[in-house]
C-alpha positions, -999 to 999 in steps of 0.1 A, spaced: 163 -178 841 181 -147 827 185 -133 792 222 -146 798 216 -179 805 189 -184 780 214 -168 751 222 -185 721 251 -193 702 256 -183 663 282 -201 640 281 -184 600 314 -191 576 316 -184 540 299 -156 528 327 -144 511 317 -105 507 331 -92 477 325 -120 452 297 -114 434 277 -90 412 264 -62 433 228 -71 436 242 -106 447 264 -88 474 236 -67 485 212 -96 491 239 -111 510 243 -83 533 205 -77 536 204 -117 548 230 -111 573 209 -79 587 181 -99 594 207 -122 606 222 -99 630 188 -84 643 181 -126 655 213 -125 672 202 -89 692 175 -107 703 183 -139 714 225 -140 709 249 -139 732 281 -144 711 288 -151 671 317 -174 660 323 -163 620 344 -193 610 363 -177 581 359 -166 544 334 -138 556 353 -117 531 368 -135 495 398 -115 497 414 -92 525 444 -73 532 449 -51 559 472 -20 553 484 8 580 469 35 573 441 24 541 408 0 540 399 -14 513 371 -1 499 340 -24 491 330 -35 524 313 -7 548 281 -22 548 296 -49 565 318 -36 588 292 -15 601 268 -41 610 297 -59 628 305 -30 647 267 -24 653 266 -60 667 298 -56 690 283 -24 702 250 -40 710 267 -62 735 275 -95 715 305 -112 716 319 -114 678 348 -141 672 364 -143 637 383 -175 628 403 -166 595 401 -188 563 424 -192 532 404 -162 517 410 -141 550 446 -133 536 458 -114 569 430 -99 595 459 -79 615 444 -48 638 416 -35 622 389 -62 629 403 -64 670 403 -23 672 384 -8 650 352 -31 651 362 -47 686 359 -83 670 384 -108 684 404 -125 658 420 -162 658 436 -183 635 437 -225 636 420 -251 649 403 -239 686 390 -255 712 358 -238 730 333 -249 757 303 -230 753 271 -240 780 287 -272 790 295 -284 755 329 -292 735 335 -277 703 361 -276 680 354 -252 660 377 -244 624 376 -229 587 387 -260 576 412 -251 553 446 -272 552 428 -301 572 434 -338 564 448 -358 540 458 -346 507 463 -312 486 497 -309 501 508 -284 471 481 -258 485 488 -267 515 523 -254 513 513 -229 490 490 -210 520 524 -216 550 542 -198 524 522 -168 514 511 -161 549 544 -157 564 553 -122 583 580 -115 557 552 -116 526 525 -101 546 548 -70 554 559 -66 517 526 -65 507 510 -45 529 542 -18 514 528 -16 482 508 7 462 473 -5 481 458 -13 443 482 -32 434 481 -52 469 445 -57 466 453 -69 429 478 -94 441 455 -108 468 423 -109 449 447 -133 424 453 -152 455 418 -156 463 407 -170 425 440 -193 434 422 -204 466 386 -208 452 400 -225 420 425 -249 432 409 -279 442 413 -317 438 402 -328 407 384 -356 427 355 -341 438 341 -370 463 376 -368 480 372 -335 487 336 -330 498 340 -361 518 381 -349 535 366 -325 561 343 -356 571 374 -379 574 389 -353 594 364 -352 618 358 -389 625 395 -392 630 394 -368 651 367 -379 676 391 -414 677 418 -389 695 396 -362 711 369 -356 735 346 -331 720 309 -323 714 311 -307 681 331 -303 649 322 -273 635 337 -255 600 328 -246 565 352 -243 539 337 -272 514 307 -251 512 286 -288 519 263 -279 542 249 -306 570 250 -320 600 267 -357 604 263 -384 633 304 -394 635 304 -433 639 311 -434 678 276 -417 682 285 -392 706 299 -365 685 288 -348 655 304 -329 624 287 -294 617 294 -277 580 283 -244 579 278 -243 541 283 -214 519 265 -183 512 272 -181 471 255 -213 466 224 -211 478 204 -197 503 223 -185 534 221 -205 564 237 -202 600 240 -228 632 226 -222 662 235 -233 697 202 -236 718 197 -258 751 228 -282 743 219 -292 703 231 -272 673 211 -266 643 217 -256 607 185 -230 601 178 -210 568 183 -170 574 
């Protein structure tokens, strides 16, 4: 059997680059290195399920400054051969060209549907799924339209980036006051889901709750990614049909 064949699949979501104090953010990106160097190894593709960055904006002709560590380990990675998919979340404010030309990362929004070595996943930030939190629901369909993303991305580029970073304490900050309801709503989601679905896995992040749950019908089973501001990091893993949450 070939490297090919014997290639594993990695799934990472919520580091949210940019958040912390700079020793924090360093450690962060030191993690996902080491990360990255696994993936050379034994990878064949990376699915970044959203909130890699707490706030982004892309502008014509400007990047935002803060992130060139990162971007340069992506770009090593896409360069090394692996396939890099990016699946934005509610802090990836608008991903546009740079991520698909620059860095040669393919970038997707929604809910998607991938078969990767025989299995089904579904595979999701999470954000804006299930019942509930309809005000930031609507809240996120209306900043996101082309019409705001355009005017933004015509301002002064500091005061853009001030706007969106406001967005992104507005994400982080707004959630139901009932906290059970909320870890548990991604969950819910899920094992509706698998009533109306044929799938493998669920995979996302988003809740920052970390684990892997049986759904009731025993055949499919809900993957959280976790967080990487709230403990250790962590990533999944895709190996001989069975995914598994391992510390980096």
């Amino acid at each position: 059997m070939n490297r090919v064949e014997m290639a594993s699949t990695f799934f990472i979501s919520d580091i949210h680059a940019g958040l912390q104090d700079e020793k924090s953010e360093q450690l962060k990106l030191d993690s996902l290195e080491r990360l990255f160097a696994i993936i050379r190894a034994e990878g064949r593709s990376l699915y970044m399920l959203g909130d890699i960055l707490d706030y982004w904006l892309e502008f014509r002709h400007v990047i935002p400054k803060g992130f060139t560590r990162l971007f340069c380990l992506l770009s090593g990675l896409v360069r090394s051969g692996i396939e890099v998919v990016y699946i934005a979340g509610n802090h990836d404010f608008h991903l546009g060209e740079f991520f698909r030309k620059e860095l040669g990362v393919r970038t997707l929004y929604g809910v998607q549907d991938v078969t990767i070595d025989g299995q089904k996943f579904i595979l999701a930030h999470g954000d804006g799924l299930g019942s509930g939190d309809h005000g930031y629901k609507f809240f996120t369909r209306f900043i996101r339209t082309p019409f705001n993303i355009a005017m933004l991305s015509k301002f002064h580029p500091d005061f853009a980036v001030w706007l969106i970073k406001g967005y992104s304490r507005y994400s982080r900050d707004h959630k139901p006051d009932n906290r059970v309801f909320e870890t548990d709503r991604l969950l819910d989601f899920a094992e509706k889901l698998a009533t109306e679905r044929d799938f493998h896995y669920f995979i996302c992040g988003h809740n920052h709750v970390r684990g892997i749950t049986e759904l009731r019908d025993g055949e499919k089973s809900y993957v959280n990614l976790g967080s990487w501001i709230d403990g250790p990091p962590f990533y999944g893993v895709l190996e001989h049909g069975v995914v598994e949450l391992r510390k980096v």
